[in-house]
C-alpha positions in Angstrom: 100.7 86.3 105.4 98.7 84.4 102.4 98.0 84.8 99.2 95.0 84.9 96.5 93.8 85.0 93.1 92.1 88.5 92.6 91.2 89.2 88.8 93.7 86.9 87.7 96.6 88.2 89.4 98.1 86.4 92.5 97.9 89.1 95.2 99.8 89.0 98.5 98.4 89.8 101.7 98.6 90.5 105.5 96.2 89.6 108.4 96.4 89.5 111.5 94.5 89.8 114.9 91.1 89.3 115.7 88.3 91.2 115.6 86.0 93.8 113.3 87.7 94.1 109.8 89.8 97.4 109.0 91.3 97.2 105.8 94.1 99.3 105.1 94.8 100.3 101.4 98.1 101.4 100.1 99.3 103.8 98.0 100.9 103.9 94.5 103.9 102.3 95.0 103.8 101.4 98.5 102.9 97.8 99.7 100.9 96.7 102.5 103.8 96.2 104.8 104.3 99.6 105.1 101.1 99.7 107.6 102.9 98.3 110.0 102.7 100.8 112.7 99.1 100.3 111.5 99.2 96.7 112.6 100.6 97.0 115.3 98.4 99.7 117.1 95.1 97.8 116.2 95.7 94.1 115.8 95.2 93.8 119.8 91.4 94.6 118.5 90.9 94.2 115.3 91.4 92.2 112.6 94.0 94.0 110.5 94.3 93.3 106.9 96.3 94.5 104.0 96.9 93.5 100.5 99.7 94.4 97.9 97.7 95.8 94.8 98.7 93.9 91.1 102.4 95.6 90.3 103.1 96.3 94.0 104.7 94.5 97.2 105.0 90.9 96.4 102.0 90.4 94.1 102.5 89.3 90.9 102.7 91.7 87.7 100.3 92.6 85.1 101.3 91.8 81.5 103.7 94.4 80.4 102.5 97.0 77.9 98.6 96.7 79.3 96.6 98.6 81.4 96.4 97.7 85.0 93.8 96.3 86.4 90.7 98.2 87.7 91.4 98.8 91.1 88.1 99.2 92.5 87.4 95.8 91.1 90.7 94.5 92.6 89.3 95.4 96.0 85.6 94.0 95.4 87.4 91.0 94.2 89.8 90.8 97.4 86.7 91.3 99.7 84.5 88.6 97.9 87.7 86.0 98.6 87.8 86.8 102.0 84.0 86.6 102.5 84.0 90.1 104.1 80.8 91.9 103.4 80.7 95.4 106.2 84.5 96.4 106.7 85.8 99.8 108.4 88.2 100.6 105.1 91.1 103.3 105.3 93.6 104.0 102.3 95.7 106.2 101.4 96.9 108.4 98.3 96.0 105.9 95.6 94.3 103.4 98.0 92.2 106.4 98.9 91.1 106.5 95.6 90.4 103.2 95.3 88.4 103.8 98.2 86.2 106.4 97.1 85.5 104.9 93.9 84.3 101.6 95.9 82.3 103.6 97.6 80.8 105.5 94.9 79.7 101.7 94.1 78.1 100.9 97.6 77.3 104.0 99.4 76.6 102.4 102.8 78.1 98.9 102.7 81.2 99.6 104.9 81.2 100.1 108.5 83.4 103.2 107.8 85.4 104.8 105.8 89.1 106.5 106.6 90.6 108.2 103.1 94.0 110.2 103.6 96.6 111.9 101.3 93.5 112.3 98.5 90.3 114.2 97.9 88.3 115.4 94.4 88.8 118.5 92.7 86.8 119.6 89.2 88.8 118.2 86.3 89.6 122.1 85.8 90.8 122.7 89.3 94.1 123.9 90.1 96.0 121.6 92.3 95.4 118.2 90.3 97.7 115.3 91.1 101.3 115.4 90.1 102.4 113.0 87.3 103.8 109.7 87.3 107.2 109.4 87.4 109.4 108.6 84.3 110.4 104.9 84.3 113.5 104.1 86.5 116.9 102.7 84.7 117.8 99.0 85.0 120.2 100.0 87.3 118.2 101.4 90.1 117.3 99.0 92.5 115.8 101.0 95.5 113.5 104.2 94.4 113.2 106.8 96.8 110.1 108.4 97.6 110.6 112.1 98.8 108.0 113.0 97.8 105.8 111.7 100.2 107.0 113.2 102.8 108.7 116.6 104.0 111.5 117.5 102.8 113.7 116.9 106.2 112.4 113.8 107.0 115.0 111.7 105.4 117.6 113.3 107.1 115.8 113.7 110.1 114.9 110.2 110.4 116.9 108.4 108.0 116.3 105.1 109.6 112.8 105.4 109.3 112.8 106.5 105.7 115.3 103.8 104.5 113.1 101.8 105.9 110.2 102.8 103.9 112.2 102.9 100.8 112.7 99.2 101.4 109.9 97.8 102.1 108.2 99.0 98.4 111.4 98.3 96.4 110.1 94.6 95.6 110.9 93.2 92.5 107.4 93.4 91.4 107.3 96.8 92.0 111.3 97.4 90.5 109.6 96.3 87.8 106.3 97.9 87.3 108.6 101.1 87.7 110.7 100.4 84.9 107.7 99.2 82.5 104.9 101.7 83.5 101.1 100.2 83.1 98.6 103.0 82.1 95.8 102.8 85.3 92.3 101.8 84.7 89.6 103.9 86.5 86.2 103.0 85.0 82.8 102.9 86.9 83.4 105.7 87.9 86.4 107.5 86.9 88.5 109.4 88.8 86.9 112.8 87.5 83.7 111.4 88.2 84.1 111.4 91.8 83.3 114.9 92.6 79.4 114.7 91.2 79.4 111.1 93.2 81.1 111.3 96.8 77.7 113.0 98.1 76.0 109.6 97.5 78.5 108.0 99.6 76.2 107.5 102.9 79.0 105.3 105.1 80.7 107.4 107.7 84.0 108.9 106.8 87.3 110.3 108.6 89.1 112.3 106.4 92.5 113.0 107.5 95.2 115.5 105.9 98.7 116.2 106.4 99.5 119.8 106.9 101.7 119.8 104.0 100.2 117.4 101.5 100.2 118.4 97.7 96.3 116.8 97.7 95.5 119.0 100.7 92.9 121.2 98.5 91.2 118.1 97.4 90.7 116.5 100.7 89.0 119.9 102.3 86.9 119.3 99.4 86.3 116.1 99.5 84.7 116.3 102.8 82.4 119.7 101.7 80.3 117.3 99.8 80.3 114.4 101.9 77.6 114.9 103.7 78.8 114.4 107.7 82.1 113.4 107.4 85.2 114.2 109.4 88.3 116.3 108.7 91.1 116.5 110.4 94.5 117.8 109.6 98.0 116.9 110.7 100.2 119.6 111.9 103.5 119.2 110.0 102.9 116.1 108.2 102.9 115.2 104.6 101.7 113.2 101.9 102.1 109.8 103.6 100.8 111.0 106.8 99.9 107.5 108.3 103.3 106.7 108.0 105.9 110.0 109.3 102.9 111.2 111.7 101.7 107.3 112.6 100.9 108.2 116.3 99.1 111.0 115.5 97.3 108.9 112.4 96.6 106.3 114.8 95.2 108.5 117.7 92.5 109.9 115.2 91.7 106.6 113.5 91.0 105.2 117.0 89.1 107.9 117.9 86.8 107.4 114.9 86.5 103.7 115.5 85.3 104.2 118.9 82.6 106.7 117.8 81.5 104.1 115.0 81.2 101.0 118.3 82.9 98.6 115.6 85.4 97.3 118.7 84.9 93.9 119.7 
């Protein structure tokens, strides 16, 4: 555990093992703890790192009433500190995002790339991302995410869930949930992406959830990326990594070992 100074911000972040880098980025209000089955399956051969994004986890917040910070930038930023020029980088919903727009900035700089739970879709497109959530009441100190994930698995695996819905209800993030920051996506933005992705020359795992509200615009995503990978998720949602983490884990090591990043 550690922390930096990223764009002015003090971030929080995870590393451990040896090895190749893989990054793992989160999503919108997840943290970079919740990659743990992530850490776990990897660590033994890579290094594993993760960072909570400005207004997540246990990084600090942004100044009320402003826009966040670029996000792309945030990652540059967090790579530059850690002196880590060709990582294998996989995110997902909103660190997917982040992602592709990094990528959109250095076509072939990573070792590899592994988006889940997003894609591109025309600006006109059905299917476009749901939107954000009204702000939480000052009573509510853990927020659920259902969303994320079928609609049985919180009954089905309640401890797992619970779990989940701890490890992101920080106070940083209680917070940015009750006082909302409008994102910044500049260079490119986010309906750029579609006329850019085919410029992206690392190579790239896709992988879908069966039932993820972005499926659409990951099977498109990987129609203009030139050679990448799709692969879908039977039964699995939004946060795929997460509620299907074995089967996540078996196609992300699978990729790896067709890229030769292992040690």
């Amino acid at each position: 555990m550690g922390f930096m100074r990223v764009l002015g911000n003090d971030l929080h972040y995870t590393d451990q093992g040896d090895g190749p880098p893989l990054l793992f980025l989160h999503g919108s209000g997840s943290c970079a703890e919740a990659w743990y089955h992530q850490v776990e399956a990897f660590s033994g051969r890579f290094r594993v790192i993760a960072y909570d994004s400005v207004n997540h986890g246990h990084s600090s917040n942004s100044a009320a009433g402003e826009a966040e910070p670029d996000r792309a930038d945030e990652l540059e930023g967090f790579l530059a500190a850690l002196g880590i020029d060709r990582p294998v980088i996989a995110g997902n919903s909103m660190g997917a995002l982040t992602l592709l727009r990094w990528a959109v900035r250095h076509p072939g700089q990573a070792l590899g790339l592994i988006p889940s739970g997003m894609g591109v879709l025309p600006p006109d497109a059905p299917g476009r991302p749901l939107p954000a959530a009204e702000p939480i009441g000052d009573e509510v100190l853990f927020v659920g995410a259902e969303r994320g994930f079928t609609p049985e698995f919180p009954a089905a695996r309640p401890e797992l869930y619970d779990r989940y819905v701890r490890l992101r209800s920080t106070a940083t993030r209680i917070e940015a949930f009750r006082h909302p920051r409008p994102p910044t996506l500049a260079h490119p933005g986010r309906d750029e992406l579609a006329s850019l992705v085919s410029g992206i020359t690392t190579p790239m795992q896709i992988i879908l959830g069966e039932h993820d509200w972005l499926f659409d615009a990951g099977t498109h995503l990987h129609e203009l990326v030139k050679g990448s990978r799709l692969a879908t998720v039977a039964g699995a949602p939004h946060n795929v990594y997460y509620q299907a983490a074995a089967e996540y884990n078996e196609i992300v090591a699978a990729f790896l070992a067709e890229l030769d990043v292992s040690p």
